[in-house]
C-alpha positions in Angstrom: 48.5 -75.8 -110.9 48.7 -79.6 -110.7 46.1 -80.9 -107.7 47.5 -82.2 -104.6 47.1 -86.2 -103.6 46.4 -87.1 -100.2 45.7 -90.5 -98.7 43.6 -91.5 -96.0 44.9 -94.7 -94.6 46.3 -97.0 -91.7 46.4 -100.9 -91.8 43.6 -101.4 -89.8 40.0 -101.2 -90.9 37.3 -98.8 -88.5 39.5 -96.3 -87.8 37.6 -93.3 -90.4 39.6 -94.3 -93.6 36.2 -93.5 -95.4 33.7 -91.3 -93.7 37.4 -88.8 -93.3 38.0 -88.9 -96.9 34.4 -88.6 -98.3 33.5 -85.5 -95.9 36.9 -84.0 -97.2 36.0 -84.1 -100.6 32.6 -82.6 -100.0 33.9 -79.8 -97.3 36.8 -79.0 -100.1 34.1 -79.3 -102.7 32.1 -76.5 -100.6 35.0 -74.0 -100.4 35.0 -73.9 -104.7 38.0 -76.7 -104.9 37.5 -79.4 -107.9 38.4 -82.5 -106.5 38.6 -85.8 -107.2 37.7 -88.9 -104.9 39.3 -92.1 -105.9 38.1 -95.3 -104.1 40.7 -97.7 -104.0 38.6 -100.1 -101.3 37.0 -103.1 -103.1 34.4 -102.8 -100.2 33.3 -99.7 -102.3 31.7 -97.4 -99.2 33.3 -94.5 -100.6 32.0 -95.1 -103.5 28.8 -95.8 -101.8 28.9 -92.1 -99.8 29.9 -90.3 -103.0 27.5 -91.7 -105.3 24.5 -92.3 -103.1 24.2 -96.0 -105.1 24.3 -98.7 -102.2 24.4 -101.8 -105.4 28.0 -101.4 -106.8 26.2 -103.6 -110.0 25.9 -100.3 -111.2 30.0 -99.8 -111.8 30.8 -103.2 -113.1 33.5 -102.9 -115.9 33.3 -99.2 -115.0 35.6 -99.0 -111.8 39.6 -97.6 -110.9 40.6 -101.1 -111.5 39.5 -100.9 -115.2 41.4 -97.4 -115.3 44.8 -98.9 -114.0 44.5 -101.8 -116.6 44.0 -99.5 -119.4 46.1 -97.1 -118.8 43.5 -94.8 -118.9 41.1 -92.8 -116.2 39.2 -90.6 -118.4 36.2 -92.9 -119.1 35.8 -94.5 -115.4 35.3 -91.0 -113.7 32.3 -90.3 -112.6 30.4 -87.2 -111.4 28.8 -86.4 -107.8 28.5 -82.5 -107.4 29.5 -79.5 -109.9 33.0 -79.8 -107.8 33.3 -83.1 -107.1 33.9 -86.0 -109.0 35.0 -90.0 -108.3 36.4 -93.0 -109.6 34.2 -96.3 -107.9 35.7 -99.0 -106.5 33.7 -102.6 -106.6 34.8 -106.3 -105.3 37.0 -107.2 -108.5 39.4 -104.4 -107.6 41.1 -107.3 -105.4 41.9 -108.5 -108.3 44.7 -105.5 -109.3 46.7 -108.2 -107.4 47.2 -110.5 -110.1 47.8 -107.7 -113.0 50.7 -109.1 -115.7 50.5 -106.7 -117.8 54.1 -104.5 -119.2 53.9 -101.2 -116.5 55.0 -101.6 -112.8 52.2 -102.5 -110.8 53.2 -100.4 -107.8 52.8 -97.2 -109.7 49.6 -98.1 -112.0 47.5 -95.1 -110.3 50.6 -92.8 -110.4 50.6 -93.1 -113.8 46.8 -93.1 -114.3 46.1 -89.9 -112.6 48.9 -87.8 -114.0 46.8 -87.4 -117.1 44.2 -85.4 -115.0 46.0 -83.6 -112.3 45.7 -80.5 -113.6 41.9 -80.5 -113.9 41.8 -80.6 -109.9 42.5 -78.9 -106.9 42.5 -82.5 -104.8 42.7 -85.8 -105.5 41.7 -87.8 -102.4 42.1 -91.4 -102.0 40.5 -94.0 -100.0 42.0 -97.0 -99.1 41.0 -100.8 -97.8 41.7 -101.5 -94.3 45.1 -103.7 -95.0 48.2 -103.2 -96.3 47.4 -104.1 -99.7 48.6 -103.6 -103.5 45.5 -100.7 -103.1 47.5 -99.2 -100.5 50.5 -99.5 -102.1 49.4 -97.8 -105.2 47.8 -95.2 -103.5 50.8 -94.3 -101.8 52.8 -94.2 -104.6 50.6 -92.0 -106.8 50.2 -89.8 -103.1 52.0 -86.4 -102.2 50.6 -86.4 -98.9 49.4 -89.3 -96.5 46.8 -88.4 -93.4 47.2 -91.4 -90.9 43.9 -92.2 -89.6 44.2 -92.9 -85.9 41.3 -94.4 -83.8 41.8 -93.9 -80.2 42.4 -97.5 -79.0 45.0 -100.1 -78.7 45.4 -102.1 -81.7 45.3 -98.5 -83.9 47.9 -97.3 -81.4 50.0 -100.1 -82.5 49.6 -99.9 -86.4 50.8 -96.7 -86.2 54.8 -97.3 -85.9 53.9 -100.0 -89.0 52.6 -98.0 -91.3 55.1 -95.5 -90.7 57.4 -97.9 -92.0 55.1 -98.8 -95.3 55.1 -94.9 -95.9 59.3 -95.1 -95.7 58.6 -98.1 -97.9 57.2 -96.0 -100.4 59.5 -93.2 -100.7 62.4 -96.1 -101.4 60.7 -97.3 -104.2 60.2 -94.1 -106.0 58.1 -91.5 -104.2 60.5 -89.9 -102.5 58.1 -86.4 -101.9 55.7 -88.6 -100.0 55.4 -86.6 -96.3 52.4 -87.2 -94.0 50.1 -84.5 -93.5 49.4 -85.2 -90.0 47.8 -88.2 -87.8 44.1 -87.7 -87.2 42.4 -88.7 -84.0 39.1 -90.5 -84.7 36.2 -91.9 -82.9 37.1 -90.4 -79.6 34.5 -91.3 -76.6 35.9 -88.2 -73.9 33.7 -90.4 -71.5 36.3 -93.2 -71.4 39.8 -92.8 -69.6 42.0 -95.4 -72.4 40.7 -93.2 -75.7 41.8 -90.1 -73.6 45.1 -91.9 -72.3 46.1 -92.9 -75.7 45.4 -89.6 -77.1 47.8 -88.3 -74.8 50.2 -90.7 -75.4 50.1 -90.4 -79.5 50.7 -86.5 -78.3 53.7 -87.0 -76.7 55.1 -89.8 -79.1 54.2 -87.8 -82.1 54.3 -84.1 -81.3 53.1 -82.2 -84.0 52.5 -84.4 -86.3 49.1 -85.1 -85.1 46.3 -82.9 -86.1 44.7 -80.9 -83.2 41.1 -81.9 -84.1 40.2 -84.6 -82.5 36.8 -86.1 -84.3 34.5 -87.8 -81.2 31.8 -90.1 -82.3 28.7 -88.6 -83.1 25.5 -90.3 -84.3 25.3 -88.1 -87.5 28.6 -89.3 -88.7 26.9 -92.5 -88.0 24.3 -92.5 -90.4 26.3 -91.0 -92.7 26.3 -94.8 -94.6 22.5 -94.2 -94.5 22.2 -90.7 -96.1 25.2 -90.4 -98.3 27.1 -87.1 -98.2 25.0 -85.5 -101.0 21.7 -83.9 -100.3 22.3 -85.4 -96.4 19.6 -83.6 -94.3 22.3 -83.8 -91.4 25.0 -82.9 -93.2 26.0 -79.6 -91.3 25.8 -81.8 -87.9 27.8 -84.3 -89.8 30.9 -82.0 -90.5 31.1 -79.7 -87.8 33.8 -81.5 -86.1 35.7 -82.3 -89.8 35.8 -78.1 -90.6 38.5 -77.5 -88.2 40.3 -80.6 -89.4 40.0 -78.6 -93.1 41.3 -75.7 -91.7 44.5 -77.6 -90.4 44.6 -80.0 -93.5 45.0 -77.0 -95.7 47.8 -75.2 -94.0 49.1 -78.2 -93.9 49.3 -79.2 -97.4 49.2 -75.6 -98.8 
């Protein structure tokens, strides 16, 4: 069975992109899946989570932007957990922007990750907080996108937007892209606009958007601080993302 590609995105950065997609991987790692977190962010964090290495030094020449130029992922992955492994991401991964070389440059991670699908369950991908060649290839190379939807006004807007980069996408050649669902993020209950323009993303978007709802939480917080591996808070950390699992999986299964 080839592994299923998901995407955690939206054009607009502090909306969960990374802390959803690195608690993912290790909740999916926990349930037995092998999966595969690839960092397409040249701000590396989810490199950072996964790895527990805060100096990105440590990847130079060794990143997904290496793997895309070569034409090869094999040597670039890198491994977390029995069930989880990751491709890093570090600053020069901007650079993807000004590849020449012969193969589309849209579909470079498509093409990369083929070689290894069937070694995972999940391959998850992170991406930067702009619509970006990153984001473009990660949508490209994606079967499934979860829209990442913070509960205020300027991530209520991007939302229509990157609906249209998603249609984008299937134009261009990934015409199987769906979206999973659009996941409420950093929800304070306490204040009336995050619970006004929860309500009103129900109504726009029905069922598309996932009935977890993840509040802010100080364990989440420090997630930056511990990592996701050997976190002492880790349970406290993911109780909210475990339902989210539960209706990612139906979802995509």
């Amino acid at each position: 069975m080839l592994a299923k590609v998901i995407t955690f995105s939206l054009q607009k950065g502090g909306v969960g992109k990374t802390t959803t997609c690195g608690l993912t991987a290790y909740l999916l790692g926990q349930r037995g899946y092998k999966v595969l977190a690839i960092d397409m962010d040249s701000q590396g964090n989810l490199t950072q989570l996964v790895s527990g290495y805060d100096d990105l030094e440590v990847f130079y020449h060794e990143t997904i932007k290496e793997a895309m130029e070569n034409g090869d992922i094999d040597p670039y992955i890198k491994v977390a957990t029995d069930n989880i492994d990751y491709v890093p991401a570090d600053d020069y991964l901007v650079l993807i922007a000004d590849y020449r070389g012969p193969k589309s440059k849209i579909q470079l991670l498509k093409e990369v990750i083929e070689s290894v699908k069937d070694q995972y369950d999940y391959i998850l991908i992170d991406t930067p907080p702009n619509l970006s060649i990153q984001t473009v290839n990660a949508l490209m190379a994606s079967d499934y996108v979860v829209m990442m939807f913070e509960t205020a006004k300027f991530s209520y807007n991007a939302l229509p937007r990157f609906m249209e980069t998603i249609e984008g996408a299937k134009e261009n050649g990934n015409d199987t892209l769906q979206i999973a669902g659009i996941l409420a993020t950093l929800s304070d209950a306490r204040r009336i606009d995050n619970k006004e323009l929860l309500q009103l993303v129900r109504e726009e978007y029905k069922d598309l958007i996932f009935d977890t709802v993840i509040s802010r939480r100080a364990a989440i917080g420090r997630l930056p601080v511990y990592g996701i591996i050997n976190n002492p808070e880790i349970r406290a950390a993911t109780e909210q993302h475990r339902n989210f699992i539960e209706e990612l999986l139906s979802r995509v299964n």
